[in-house]
N, C-alpha and C positions, 0 to 999 in steps of 0.2 A: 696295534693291529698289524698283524703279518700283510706283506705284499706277494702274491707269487707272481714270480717271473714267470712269462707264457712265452714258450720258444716259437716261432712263427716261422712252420716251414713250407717254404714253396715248391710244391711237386709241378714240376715242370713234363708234360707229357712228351713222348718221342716225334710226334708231329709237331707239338710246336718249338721242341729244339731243332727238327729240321728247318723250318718254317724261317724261323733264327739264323742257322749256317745260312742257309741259302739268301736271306734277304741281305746280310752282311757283306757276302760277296758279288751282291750284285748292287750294293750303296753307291758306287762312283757311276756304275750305269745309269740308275733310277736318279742321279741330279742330270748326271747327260741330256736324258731326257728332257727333262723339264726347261733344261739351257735353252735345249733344241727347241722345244714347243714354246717356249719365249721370244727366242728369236723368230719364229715361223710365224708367230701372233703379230709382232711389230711385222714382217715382209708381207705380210697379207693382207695387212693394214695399208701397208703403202700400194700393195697392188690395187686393191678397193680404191684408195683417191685415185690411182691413174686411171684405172675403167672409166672411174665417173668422170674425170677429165676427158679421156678419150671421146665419151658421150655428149659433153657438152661440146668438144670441136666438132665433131661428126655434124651433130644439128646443125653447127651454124654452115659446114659444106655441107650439107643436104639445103640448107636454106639457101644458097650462095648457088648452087645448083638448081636448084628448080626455080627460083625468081631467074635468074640468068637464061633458063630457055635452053641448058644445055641437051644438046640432039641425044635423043634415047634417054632422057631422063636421069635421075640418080641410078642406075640400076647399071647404066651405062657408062656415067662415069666410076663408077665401084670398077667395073672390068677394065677401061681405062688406065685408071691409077694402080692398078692390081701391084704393079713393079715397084711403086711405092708404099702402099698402104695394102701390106702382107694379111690380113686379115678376112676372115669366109662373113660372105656378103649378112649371114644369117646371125652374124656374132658381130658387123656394125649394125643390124639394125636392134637388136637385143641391147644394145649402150645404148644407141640414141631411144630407145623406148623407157630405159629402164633412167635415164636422164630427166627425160621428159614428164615421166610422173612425180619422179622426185621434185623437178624446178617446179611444175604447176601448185604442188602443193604449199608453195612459197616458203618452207622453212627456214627459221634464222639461222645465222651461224652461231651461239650457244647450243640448238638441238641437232645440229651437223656434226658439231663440235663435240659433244656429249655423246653420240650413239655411236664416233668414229673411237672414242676414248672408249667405249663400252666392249667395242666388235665388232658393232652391230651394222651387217652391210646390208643398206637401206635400199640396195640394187637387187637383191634377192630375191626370187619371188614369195619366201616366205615373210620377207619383211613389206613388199609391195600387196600380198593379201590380207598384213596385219593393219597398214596404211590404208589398204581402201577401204576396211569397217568402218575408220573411225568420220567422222563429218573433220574438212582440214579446218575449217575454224576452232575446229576442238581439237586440234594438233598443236596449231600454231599460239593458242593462250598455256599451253604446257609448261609447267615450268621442266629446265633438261632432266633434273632428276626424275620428275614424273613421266617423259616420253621414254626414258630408259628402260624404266620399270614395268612402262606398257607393255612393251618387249618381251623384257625377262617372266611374264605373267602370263602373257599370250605363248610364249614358245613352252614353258612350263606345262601350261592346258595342254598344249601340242604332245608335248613326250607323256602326260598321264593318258591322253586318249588311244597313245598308236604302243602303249607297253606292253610287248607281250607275256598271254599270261598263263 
């Protein structure tokens, strides 16, 4: 039996040889990027623990302030301190709130630890209105892969409902 040879030729159109030069010369940019957004993923990570830190010191001087009886209240030590604790009164009380939902819902540290691993800044208020759906006893039997997931499932609904179309 004969074989014929079938010459297999790739018509390459002029768009996508441009498509080509140009993605080519912009290859060392497009890893940049991604260096970049690597790096900015780890520093935004680290900024999230310190917010959340932040918010848990805050409480405990809000708490150390109002048990203490200090004149004018927290409001008044914020303006007090102002020359130490450079921050607008409306963005400490946004830690200590966004603290405070977090701590009450007693999470362990594998689902702190898991959704810090994930990105997922549980300060946010899209993450604080994913957390108040759920009943926290049914957060806190989660195992971290499934509180992850709740997330990524819940923000998922989020971007099919708001796509524009």
């Amino acid at each position: 039996m004969l074989k014929l040879q079938q010459n297999t030729i790739n018509v390459v159109s002029e768009d996508e040889k441009k498509r080509r030069q140009i993605r080519s010369k912009l290859a060392s940019d497009e890893k940049e990027v991604n260096k970049l957004l690597a790096q900015g993923a780890e520093q935004f990570g680290a900024l999230r623990a310190t917010l959340y830190q932040c918010g848990k010191k805050l409480t405990f001087m809000q708490k150390v302030v109002v048990d203490g009886g200090y004149p004018g209240g927290f409001d008044r030590y914020l303006r007090d301190a102002h020359d130490v604790i450079k921050i607008p009164r409306t963005s400490v009380m946004r830690y200590i709130s966004n603290y405070q939902t977090i701590d009450r819902l007693e999470l362990g540290t594998p689902l702190l630890t898991a959704a810090d691993s994930a990105h997922i800044d549980l300060s946010a208020p899209k993450s604080l209105a994913i957390l108040g759906t759920q009943k926290a006893s049914d957060i806190r039997k989660m195992a971290p892969e499934q509180f992850v997931n709740l997330f990524i499932r819940r923000q998922h609904q989020l971007e099919m409902n708001y796509r524009p179309q």
